[in-house]
C-alpha positions as a printed Julia matrix, in Angstrom:
250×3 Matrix{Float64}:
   0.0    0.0    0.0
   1.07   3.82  -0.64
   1.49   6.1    1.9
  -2.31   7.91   1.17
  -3.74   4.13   1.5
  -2.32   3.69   4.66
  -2.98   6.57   5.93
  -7.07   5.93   4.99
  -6.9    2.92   7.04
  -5.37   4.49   9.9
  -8.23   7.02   9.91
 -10.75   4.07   9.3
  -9.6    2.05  12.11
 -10.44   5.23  14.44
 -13.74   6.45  12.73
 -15.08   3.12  11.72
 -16.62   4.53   8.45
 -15.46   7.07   5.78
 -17.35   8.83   2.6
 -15.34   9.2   -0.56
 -16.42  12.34  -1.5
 -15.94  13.19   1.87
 -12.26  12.43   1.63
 -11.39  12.87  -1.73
 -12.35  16.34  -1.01
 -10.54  16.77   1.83
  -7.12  14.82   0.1
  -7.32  16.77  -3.49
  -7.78  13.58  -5.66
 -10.88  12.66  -7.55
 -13.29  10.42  -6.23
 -12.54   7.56  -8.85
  -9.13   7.11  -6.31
 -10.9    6.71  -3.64
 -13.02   4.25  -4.82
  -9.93   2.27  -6.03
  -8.38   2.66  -2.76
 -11.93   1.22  -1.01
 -12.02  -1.23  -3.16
  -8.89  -2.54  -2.05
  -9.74  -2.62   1.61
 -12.3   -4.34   0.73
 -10.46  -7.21  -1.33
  -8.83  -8.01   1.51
 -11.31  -8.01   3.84
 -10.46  -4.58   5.86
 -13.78  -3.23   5.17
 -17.4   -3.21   4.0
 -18.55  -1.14   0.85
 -21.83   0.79   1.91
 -23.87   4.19   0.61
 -21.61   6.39   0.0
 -18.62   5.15   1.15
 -16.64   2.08   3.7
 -17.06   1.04   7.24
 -14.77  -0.6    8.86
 -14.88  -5.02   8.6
 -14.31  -4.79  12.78
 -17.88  -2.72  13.16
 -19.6   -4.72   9.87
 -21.63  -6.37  12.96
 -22.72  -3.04  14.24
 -24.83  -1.78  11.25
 -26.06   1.26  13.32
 -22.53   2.72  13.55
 -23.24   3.62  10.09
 -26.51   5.21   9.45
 -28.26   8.08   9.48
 -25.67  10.39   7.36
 -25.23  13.54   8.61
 -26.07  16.72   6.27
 -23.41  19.5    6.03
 -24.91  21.74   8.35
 -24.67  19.15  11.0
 -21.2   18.46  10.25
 -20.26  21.6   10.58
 -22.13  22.24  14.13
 -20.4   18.96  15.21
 -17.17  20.61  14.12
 -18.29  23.62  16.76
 -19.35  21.55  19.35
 -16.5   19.6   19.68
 -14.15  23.06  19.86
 -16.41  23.45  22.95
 -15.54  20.46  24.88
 -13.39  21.86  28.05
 -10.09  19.53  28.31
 -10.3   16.22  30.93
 -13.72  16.48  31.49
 -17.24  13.89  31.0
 -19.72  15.05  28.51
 -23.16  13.54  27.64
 -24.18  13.53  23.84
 -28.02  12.33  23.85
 -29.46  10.5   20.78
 -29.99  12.21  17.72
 -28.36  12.94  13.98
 -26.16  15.46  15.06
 -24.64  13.89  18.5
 -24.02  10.98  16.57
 -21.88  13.16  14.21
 -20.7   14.81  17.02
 -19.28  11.86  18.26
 -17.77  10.68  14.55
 -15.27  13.77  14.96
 -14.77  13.13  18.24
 -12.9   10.39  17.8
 -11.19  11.81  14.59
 -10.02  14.48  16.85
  -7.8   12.6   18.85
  -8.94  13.5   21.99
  -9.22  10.47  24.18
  -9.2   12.23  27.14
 -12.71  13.05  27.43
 -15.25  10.92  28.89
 -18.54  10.49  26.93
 -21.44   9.34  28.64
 -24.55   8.64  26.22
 -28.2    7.06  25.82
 -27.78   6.23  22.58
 -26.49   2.51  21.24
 -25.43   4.01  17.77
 -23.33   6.78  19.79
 -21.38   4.39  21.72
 -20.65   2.11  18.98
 -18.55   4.43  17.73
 -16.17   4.46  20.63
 -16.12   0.95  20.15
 -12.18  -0.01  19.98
 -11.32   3.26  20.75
  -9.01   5.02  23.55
 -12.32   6.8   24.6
 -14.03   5.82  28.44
 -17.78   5.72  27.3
 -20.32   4.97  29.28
 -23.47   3.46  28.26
 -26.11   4.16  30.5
 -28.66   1.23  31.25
 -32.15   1.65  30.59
 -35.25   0.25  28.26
 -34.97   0.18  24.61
 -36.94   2.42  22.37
 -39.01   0.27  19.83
 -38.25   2.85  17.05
 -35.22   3.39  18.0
 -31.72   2.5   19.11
 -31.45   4.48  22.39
 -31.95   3.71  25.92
 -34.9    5.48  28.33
 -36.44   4.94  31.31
 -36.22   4.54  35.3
 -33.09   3.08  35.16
 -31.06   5.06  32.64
 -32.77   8.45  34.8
 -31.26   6.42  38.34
 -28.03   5.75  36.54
 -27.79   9.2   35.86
 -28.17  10.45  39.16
 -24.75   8.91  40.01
 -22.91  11.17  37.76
 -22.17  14.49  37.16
 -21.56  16.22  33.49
 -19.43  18.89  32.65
 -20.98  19.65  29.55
 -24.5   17.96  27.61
 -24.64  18.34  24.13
 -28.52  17.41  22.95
 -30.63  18.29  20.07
 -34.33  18.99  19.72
 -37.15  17.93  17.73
 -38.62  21.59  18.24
 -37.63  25.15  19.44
 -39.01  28.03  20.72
 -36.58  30.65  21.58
 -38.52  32.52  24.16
 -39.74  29.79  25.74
 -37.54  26.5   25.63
 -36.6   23.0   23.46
 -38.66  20.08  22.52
 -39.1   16.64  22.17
 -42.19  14.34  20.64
 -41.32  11.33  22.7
 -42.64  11.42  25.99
 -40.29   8.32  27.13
 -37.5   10.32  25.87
 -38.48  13.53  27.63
 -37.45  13.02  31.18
 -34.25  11.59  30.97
 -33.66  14.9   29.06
 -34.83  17.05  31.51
 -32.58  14.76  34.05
 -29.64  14.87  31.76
 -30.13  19.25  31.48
 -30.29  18.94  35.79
 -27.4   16.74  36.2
 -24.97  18.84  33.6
 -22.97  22.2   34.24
 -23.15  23.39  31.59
 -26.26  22.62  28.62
 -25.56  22.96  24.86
 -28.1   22.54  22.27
 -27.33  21.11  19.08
 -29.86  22.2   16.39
 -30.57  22.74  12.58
 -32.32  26.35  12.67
 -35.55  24.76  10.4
 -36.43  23.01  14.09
 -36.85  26.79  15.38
 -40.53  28.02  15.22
 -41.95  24.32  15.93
 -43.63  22.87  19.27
 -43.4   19.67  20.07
 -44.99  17.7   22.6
 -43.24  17.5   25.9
 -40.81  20.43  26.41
 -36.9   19.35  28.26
 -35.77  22.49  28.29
 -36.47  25.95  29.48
 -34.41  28.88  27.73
 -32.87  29.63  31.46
 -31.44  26.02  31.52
 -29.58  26.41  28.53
 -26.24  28.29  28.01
 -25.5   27.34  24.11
 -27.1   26.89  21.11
 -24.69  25.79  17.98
 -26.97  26.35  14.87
 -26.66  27.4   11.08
 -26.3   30.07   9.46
 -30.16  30.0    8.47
 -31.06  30.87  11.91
 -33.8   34.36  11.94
 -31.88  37.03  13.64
 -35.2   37.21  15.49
 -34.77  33.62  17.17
 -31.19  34.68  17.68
 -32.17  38.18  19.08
 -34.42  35.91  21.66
 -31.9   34.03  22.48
 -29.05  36.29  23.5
 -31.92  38.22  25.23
 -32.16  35.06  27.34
 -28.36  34.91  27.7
 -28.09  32.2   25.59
 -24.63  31.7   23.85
 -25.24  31.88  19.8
 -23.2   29.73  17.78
 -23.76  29.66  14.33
 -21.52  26.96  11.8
 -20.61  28.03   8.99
């Protein structure tokens, strides 16, 4: 192998999946390399072609680790959260799209010295044969989804103490707070926002403007919101009024 091929599978061994635009991009050769180069890995059984782009053959048995693909926007709040992250500390990313991405860079960061604790199965899987402490906290799985709620995950929690949450929303209201439409999924929120220092929310700006049905978050519980660019200087006015951080990736 050259030293570019190498270097791919070093990188794949850490993120468990890469896209070839994705890299080509980032690498300055067409994509028509990269697929040669994927191909390869996956002659001799290093990894497993999917949408897109590879995962690695060590998580082929962990299908979650690669799905739901995360728009630009979201890769580029990811991006902002992680420059967030305080050094040595324990952070929570909750399910969703964009803590999942979140937690893709994380690990392509380098930065095994924080401590992730997280709900969600597809989140932790990609810690899996890491350097990275994660812990999975317990609970009942969703039936729509991979993540873990419930009594136990919410008693679970109350043993530990977050420097910094990073969760997303299925609706916002800037005057007023952040949303969810699963009830189950609700209160550990709201126990996660109690339990954390410091509260980040992790948002597209199209969720702004939309109610959901059980609210998590109140505008005084959180400090940060890490957006686009598409965000209404009204929300954003509403915000800052509530002395909420504004963050917007560009």
């Amino acid at each position: 192998m050259n030293s570019r091929q190498q270097n791919l599978l070093e990188k794949l061994s850490k993120t468990g999946r890469m896209e070839a635009a994705e890299e080509a991009k980032l690498l300055n050769v067409s994509s028509m390399t990269l697929w040669r180069d994927f191909k390869l890995f996956e002659e001799q059984g290093l990894a497993v072609k999917t949408h897109g782009g590879i995962i690695s053959a060590a998580n082929e048995r962990l299908p979650f680790n690669c799905i739901s693909k995360a728009s630009d926007f979201q890769k580029k709040i990811a991006k902002a959260a992680i420059s967030l992250m305080p050094k040595n500390s324990t952070i929570m990313l909750s399910a969703g799209t964009t803590t999942l991405e979140i937690a893709r860079q994380l690990v392509s960061s380098g930065r095994p010295q924080i401590t992730v604790v997280t709900n969600s199965l597809p989140v932790a899987a990609i810690f899996y044969k890491t350097d990275f402490n994660a812990i999975l906290l317990g609970g009942s799985l969703r039936r729509n989804s991979m993540d873990l709620t419930g009594p136990l995950a919410e008693k679970n929690l109350d043993e530990l103490h977050i420097d910094m949450l990073f969760t997303g929303c299925d609706g916002a209201i800037s005057e007023e707070g952040f949303f969810t439409s699963d009830l189950s999924m609700a209160e550990l929120e709201r126990k996660s926002v109690q339990r954390s220092k410091t509260v980040a929310v992790v948002t597209e700006s199209r969720k702004f403007g939309k109610i959901s049905l059980a609210k998590f978050a109140s505008a005084k519980d959180v400090q940060t919101v890490i957006t686009d660019m598409n965000l209404s200087n009204q929300d954003k006015s509403s915000l800052e009024k509530n002395k909420i951080k504004v963050l917007t990736a560009n």
